[in-house]
C-alpha positions as CSV (number, residue, x, y, z in Angstrom):
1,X,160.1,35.2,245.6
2,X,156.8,34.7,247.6
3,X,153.9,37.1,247.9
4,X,152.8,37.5,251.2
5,X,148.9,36.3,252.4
6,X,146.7,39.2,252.7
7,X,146.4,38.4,256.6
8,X,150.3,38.2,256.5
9,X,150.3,41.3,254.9
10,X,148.0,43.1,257.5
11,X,150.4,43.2,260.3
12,X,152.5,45.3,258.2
13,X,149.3,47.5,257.5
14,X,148.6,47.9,260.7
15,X,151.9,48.7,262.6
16,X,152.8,52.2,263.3
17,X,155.7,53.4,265.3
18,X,153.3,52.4,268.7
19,X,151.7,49.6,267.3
20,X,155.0,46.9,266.7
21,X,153.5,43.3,265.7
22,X,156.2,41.0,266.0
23,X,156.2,38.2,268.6
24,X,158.3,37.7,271.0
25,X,159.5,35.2,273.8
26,X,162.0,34.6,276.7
27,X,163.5,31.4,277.1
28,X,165.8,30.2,280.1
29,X,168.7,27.5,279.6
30,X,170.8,25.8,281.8
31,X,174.1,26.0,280.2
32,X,175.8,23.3,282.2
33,X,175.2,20.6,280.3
34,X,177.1,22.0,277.1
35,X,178.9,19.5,276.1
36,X,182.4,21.6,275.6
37,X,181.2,24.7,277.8
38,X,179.3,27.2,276.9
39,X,179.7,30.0,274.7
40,X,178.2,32.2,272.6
41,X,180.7,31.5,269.8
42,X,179.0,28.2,269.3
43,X,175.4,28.9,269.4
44,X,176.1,31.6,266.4
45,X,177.5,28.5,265.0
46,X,174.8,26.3,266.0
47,X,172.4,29.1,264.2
48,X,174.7,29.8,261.3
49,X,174.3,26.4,260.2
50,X,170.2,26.0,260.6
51,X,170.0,28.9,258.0
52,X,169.2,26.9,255.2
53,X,166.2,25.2,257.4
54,X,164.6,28.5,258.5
55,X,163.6,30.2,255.2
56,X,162.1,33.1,257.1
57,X,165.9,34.2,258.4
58,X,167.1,34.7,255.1
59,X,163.9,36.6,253.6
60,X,163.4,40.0,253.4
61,X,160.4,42.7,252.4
62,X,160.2,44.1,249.0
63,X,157.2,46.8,248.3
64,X,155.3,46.6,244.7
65,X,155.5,50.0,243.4
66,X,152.7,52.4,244.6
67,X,151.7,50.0,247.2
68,X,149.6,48.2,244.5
69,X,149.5,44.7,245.6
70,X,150.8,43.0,249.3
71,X,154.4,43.1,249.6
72,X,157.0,40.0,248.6
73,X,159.4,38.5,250.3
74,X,163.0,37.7,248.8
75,X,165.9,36.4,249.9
76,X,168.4,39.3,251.7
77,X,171.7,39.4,249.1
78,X,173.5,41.4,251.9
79,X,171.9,38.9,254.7
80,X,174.0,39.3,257.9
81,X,174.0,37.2,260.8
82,X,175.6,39.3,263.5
83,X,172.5,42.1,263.0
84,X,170.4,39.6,264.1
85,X,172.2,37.7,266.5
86,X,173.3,39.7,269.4
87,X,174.8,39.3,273.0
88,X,173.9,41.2,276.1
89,X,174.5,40.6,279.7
90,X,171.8,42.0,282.2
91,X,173.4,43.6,285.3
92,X,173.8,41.9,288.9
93,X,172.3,39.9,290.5
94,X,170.5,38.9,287.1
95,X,167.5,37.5,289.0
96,X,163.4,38.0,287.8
97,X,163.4,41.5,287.6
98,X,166.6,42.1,285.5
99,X,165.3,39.4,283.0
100,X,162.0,40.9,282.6
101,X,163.0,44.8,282.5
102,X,165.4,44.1,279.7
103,X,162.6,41.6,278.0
104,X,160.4,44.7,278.0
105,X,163.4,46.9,276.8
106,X,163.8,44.8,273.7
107,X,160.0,44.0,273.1
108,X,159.6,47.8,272.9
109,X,162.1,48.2,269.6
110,X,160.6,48.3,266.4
111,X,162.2,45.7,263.8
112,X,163.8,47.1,260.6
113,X,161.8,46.6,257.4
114,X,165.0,47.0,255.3
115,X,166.2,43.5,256.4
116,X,165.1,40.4,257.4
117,X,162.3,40.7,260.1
118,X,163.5,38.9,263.2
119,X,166.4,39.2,265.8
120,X,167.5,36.4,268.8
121,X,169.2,38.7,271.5
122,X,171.5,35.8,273.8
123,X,171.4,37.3,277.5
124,X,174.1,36.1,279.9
125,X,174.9,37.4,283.7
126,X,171.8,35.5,285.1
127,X,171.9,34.2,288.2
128,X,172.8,30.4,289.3
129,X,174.6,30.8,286.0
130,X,172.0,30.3,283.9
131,X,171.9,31.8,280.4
132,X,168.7,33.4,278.3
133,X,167.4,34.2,274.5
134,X,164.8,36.7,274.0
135,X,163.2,36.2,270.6
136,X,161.3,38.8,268.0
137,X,160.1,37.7,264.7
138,X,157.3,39.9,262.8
139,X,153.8,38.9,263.1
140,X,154.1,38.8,259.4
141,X,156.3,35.5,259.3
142,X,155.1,34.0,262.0
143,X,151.8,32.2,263.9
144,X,151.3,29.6,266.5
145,X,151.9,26.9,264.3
146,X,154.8,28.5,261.9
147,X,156.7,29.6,265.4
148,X,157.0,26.0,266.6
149,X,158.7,24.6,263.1
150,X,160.9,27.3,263.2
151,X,162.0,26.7,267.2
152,X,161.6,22.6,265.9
153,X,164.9,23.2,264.0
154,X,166.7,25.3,266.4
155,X,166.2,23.3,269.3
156,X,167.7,19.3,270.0
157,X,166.4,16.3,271.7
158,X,169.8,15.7,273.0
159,X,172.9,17.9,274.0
160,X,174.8,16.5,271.6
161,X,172.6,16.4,268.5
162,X,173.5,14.9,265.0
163,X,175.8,17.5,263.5
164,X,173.9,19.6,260.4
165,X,175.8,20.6,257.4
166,X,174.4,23.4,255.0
167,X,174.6,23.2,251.9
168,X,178.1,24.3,250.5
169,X,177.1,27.3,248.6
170,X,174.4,29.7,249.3
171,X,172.9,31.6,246.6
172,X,170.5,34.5,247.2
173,X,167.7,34.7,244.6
174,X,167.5,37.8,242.2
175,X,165.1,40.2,243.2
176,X,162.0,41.1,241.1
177,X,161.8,44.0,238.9
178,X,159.3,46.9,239.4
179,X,157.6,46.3,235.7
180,X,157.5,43.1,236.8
181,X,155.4,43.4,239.9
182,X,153.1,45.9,238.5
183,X,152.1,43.6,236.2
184,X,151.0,40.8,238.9
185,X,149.2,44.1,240.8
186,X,147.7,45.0,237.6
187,X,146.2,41.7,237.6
188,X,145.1,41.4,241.2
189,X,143.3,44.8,240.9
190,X,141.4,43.3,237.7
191,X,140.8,40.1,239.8
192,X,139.7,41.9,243.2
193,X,136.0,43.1,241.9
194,X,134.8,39.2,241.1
195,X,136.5,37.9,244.6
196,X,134.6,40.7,246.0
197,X,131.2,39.7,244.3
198,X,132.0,35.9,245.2
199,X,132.3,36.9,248.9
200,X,129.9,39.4,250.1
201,X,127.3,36.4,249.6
202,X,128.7,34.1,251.7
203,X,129.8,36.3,254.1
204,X,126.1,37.8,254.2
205,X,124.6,33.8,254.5
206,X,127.1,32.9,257.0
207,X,125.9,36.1,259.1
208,X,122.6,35.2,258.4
209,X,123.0,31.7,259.8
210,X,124.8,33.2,262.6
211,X,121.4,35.3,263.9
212,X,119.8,32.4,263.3
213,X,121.5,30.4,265.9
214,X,121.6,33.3,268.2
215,X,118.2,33.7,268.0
216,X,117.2,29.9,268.4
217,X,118.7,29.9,271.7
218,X,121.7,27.8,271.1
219,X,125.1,28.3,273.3
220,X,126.7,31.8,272.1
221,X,130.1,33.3,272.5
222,X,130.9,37.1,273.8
223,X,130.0,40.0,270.8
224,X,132.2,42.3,270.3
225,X,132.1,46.1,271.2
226,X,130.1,45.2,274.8
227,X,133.4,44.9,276.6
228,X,133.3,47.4,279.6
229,X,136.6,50.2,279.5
230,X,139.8,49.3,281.5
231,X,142.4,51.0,282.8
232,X,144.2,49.0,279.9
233,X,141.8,49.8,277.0
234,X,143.5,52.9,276.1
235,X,145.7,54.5,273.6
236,X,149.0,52.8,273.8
237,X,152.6,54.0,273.4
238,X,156.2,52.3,271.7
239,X,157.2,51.7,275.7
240,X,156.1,47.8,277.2
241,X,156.5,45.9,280.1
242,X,157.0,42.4,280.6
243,X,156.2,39.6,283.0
244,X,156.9,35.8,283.5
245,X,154.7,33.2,285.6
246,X,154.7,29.9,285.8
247,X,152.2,27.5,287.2
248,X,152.3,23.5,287.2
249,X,150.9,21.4,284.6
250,X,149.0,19.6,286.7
251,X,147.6,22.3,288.8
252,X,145.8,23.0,285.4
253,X,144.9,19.7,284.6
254,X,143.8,19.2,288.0
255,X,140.7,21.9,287.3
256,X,140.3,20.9,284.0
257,X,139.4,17.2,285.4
258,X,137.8,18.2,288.5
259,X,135.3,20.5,286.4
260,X,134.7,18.6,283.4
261,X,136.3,21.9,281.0
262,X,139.1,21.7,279.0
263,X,142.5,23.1,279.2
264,X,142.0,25.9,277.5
265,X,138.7,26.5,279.5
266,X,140.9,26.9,282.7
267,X,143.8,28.8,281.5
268,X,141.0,31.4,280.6
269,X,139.1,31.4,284.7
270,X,143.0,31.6,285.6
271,X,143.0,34.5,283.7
272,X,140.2,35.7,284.4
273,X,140.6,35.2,288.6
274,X,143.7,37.3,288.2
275,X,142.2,40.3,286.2
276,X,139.3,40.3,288.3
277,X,141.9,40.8,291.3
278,X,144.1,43.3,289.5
279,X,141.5,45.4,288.5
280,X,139.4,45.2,292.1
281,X,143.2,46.4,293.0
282,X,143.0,49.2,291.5
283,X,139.6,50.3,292.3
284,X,138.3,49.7,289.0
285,X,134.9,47.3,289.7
286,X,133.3,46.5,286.5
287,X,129.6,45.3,286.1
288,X,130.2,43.5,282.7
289,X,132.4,40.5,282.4
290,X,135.9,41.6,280.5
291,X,135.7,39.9,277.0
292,X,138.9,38.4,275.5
293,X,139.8,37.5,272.4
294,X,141.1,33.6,271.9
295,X,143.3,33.2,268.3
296,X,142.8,29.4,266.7
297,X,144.6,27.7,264.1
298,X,142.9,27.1,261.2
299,X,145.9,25.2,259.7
300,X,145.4,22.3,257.3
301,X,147.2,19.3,256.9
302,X,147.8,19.9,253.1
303,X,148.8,23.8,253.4
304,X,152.0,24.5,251.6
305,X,154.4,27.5,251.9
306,X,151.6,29.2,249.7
307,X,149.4,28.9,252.2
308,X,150.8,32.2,254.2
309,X,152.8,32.0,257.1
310,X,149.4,33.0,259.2
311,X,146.5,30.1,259.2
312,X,144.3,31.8,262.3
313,X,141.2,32.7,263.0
314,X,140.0,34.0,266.3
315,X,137.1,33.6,268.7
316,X,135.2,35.9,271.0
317,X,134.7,34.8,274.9
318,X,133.3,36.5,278.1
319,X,135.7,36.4,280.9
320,X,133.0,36.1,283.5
321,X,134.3,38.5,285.9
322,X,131.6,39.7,287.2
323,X,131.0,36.2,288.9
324,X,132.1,36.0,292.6
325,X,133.1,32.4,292.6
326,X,135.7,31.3,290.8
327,X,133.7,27.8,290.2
328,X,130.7,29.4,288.4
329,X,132.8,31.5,286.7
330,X,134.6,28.6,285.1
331,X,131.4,27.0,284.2
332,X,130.3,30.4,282.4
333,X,133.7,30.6,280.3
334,X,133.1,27.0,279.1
335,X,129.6,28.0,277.7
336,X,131.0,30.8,276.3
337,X,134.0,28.9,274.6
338,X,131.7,26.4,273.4
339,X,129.0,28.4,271.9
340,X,132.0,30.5,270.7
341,X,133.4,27.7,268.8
342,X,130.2,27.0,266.9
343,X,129.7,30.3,266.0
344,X,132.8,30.3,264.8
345,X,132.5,26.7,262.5
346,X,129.3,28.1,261.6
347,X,130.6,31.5,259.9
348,X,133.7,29.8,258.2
349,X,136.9,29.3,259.9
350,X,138.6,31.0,256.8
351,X,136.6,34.1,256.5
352,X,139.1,36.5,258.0
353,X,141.5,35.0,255.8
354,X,139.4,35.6,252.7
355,X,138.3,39.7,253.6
356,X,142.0,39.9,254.2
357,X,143.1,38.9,250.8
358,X,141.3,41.7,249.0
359,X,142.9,44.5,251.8
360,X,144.1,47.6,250.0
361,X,147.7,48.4,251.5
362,X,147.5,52.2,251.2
363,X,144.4,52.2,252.7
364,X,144.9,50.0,255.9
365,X,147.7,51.5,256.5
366,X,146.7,55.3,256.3
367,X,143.7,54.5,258.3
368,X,145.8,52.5,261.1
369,X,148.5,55.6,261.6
370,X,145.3,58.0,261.2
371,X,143.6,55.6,264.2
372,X,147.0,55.4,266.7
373,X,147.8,59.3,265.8
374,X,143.9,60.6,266.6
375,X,144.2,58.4,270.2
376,X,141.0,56.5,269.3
377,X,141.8,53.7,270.9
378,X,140.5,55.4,273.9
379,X,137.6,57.4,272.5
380,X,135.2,54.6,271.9
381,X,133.7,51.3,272.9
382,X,136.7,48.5,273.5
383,X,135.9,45.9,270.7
384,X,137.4,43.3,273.2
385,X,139.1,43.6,276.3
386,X,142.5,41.8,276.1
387,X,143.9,38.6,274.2
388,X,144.1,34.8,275.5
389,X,146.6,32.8,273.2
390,X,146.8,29.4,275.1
391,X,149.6,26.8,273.0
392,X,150.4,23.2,273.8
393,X,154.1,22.8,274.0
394,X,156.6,19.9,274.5
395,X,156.2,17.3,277.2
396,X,160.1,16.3,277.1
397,X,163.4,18.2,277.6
398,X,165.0,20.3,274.8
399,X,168.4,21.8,273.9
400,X,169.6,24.5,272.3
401,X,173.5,24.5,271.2
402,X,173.6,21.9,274.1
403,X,172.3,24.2,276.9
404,X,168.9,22.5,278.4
405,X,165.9,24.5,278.4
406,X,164.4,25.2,281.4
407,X,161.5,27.5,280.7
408,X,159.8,28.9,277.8
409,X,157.0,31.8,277.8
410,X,156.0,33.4,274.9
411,X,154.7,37.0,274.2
412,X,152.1,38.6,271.9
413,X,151.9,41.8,270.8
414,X,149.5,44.3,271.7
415,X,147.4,47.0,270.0
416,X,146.0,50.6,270.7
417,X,143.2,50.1,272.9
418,X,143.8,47.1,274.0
419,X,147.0,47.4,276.3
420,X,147.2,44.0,277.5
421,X,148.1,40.4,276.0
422,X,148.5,37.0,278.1
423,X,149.9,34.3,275.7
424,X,150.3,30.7,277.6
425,X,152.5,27.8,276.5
426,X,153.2,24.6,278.2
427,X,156.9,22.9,278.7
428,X,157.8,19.6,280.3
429,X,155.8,19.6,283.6
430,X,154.7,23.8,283.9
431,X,152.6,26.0,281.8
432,X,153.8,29.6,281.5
433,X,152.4,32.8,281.1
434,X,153.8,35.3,279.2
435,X,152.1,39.0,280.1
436,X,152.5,42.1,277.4
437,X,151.4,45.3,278.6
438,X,151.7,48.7,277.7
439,X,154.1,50.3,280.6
440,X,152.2,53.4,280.7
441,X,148.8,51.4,281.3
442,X,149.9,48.4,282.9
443,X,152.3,50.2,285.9
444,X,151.9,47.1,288.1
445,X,151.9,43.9,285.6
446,X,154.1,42.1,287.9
447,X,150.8,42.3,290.4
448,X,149.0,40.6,287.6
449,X,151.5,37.7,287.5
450,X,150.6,37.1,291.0
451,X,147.7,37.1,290.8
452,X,147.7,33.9,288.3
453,X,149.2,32.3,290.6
454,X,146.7,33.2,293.3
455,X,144.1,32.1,290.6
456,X,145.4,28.7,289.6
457,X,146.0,27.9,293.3
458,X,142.2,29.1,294.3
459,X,140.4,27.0,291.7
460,X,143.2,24.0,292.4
461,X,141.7,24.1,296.2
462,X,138.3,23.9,295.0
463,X,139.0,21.2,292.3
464,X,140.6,19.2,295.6
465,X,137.1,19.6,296.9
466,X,135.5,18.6,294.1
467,X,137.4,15.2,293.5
468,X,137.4,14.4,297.5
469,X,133.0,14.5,297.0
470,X,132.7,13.5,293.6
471,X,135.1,13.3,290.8
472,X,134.4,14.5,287.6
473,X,135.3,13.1,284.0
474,X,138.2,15.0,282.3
475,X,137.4,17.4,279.3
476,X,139.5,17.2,276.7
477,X,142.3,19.9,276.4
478,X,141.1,22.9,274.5
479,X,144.3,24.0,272.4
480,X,145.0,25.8,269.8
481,X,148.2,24.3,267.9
482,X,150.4,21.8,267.5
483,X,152.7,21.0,269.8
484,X,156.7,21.9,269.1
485,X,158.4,18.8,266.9
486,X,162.1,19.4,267.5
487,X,165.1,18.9,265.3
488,X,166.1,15.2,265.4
489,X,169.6,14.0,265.7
């Protein structure tokens, strides 16, 4: 048995039947290089026999009694594979648009509580014979960090990787009692009112300090609740859309060098070159800059399984789009970022962790379905305006049950009133974007993709420019996790 982390525990606290927080992602494979053909037959073999490496397969949600404490996690006696492994084939001719529609089909259904919270759906029919997974696991079990040990031990160096055996017998671990975990609510609840006393003063210095640094002129990030309203700041629905972009690598690195930023710096004036198109698209001309919100691990070293599957924090940037040229706008975001990261270090990168911990689950979660049913994601100010996740991946070739992978895009969730998330990984020699939107708000999402591409290949002309007159030193790279460390064979 382990209790979930009260930031673990929110994004169950916060889902309603519009709000889903799991994460997702599509990933493409090239199934040719199986070394006895493909079939599905073996990759439920290939996962069947991980089990014992991916603890979060096997667990499943139990609730104290009365909602008194966060919620446990146990391994599932009646654990079945086949629920969470399933086969679909996307009709001919399988190309972009088949992927992506079905992606946003499966994005859009809620996960059961009941059982373990994840599923791998295996897609086949795609064109040039290629063959697909698209991936849910709860926000709950998963972050940045946590996601990339668990595709570590699914996916292979090699095609033929050193064969894993599982332990002979697996035995499923007895689930609490309810007197049990009453007691260790009981407890808590007696506990909460001196956690509460310890951190109201350091949260009131740290905002203190905060001011103080504002105030004293030093480099700031974006505040929340001055973000204009969007088409996609709205109240959101179950229904999603999906889209998949890839740019190259070095296209990115190419600005990042040119313009003395860092990675992250120009994945964010990407971003932001293509929203400012989108939304100039549809006639929506904003006078503020958008204001997005960028996740970062705070991970230690030293953090065990205790720690909570989610070690993030998250950071407040303007988007700059009210700057013309792309350029200056890049040079705005990286004074944002920057300022934003030292407003961050300076409040305590484990802050939101610590308020989280003393949630109260009946509350949070009557005021989030009281929030999504009243509509008020629309009604006021949007606290940001969407949400920049930008992860380093692998710079080598992996596997998975033999099959190469050929592209990887990951996909975060989104929230009422805020309709939109852009979550960027990189793999081998591209970086690719993963779009979330809300299909009612976000009609033309695949217009977005293109218009990262437009973006990257606008500030990569300029950065050609700027390196032909006067080359700049390189920033360094501006990421927020570790990068994947695949199963060895």
């Amino acid at each position: 048995m382990e209790r979930l982390s009260g930031l673990d525990a929110s994004f169950l606290y916060f889902e309603t039947p519009a709000n889903h927080l799991h994460v997702s992602s599509v990933m493409t494979f090239d199934p040719s290089t199986v070394p006895n053909g493909y079939s599905f037959a073996h990759i439920k073999e290939t996962v069947a026999e991980r089990l014992h490496l991916v603890p979060p397969f096997r667990r499943r949600l139990v609730s104290v009694p009365f909602n008194l404490h966060h919620p446990v996690w146990i391994e599932d006696p009646d654990f079945d594979l086949d629920f969470h492994l399933r086969r679909v084939a996307v009709p001919a001719p399988g190309a972009h648009d088949e992927l992506v529609e079905l992606a946003g089909h499966i994005v859009s259904l809620q996960l059961d509580r009941s059982r373990p919270l994840w599923e791998i759906w295996v897609v086949e029919g795609l064109e040039n014979g290629q063959v697909a997974t698209i991936s849910k696991m709860h926000h709950s079990t998963i972050d940045g960090v946590s996601g990339a040990n668990i595709l570590a031990h699914l996916l292979d160096l090699a095609p033929e990787p050193t064969e894993e055996r599982p332990p002979s017998r697996w035995e499923p671990e007895r689930e609490p009692s309810d007197a049990a975990m009453l007691g260790q609510a009981l407890a808590w609840r007696l506990r909460r009112p001196v956690e509460l006393a310890r951190l109201v003063p350091t949260t009131a210095g740290a905002l203190f300090k905060l001011a103080l640094r504002r105030r004293g002129g030093a480099p700031k990030g974006a505040t929340p609740l001055t973000a204009p309203r969007t088409s996609f700041n709205s109240t959101i629905t179950p229904h999603r859309r999906v889209e998949l972009v890839s740019v190259p690598l070095a296209d990115v690195k190419a600005i990042k060098n040119a313009f003395g930023a860092t990675v992250n710096d120009a994945v964010l004036a990407i971003c932001a070159g293509a929203l400012r198109r989108y939304l100039e698209e549809e006639g929506e001309h904003l006078e503020k800059p958008l204001l997005a919100t960028v996740p970062i691990s705070v991970r230690a070293n030293g953090d065990g399984p205790g720690a909570g599957a989610n070690q993030v924090s998250a950071m407040f940037t303007s988007l700059a789009t009210d700057i013309d040229d792309p350029v200056e706008r890049l040079q705005i975001i990286h004074e944002s970022t920057t300022g934003a990261k030292e407003e961050h270090n300076a409040v305590g990168a484990t802050m939101l962790q610590q308020w989280a911990e003393l949630a109260a689950p009946n509350v949070f979660s009557q005021a989030a379905r009281l929030y999504s049913a009243m509509g008020l994601g629309g009604r006021h100010p949007p606290i940001h305006n969407v949400v920049i996740s930008n992860v380093p991946g692998p710079q080598f070739p992996l596997y998975f049950a033999g099959a190469r992978l050929t592209a990887l895009y990951p996909l975060g969730p989104i929230f009422d009133g805020l309709g939109l998330n852009i979550t960027v990984l990189s793999y081998l020699d591209t970086v690719g974007f993963g779009l979330l939107g809300a299909r009612e708000l976000m009609p033309r999402l695949k217009a977005l993709g293109s218009a990262i591409t437009d973006a990257t290949a606008e500030l990569k002309k300029r950065a050609g420019a700027t390196e032909r007159s006067a080359p700049s030193s390189a920033g360094q790279a501006g990421r927020t996790a570790t990068p994947v460390a695949p199963h060895q064979p």
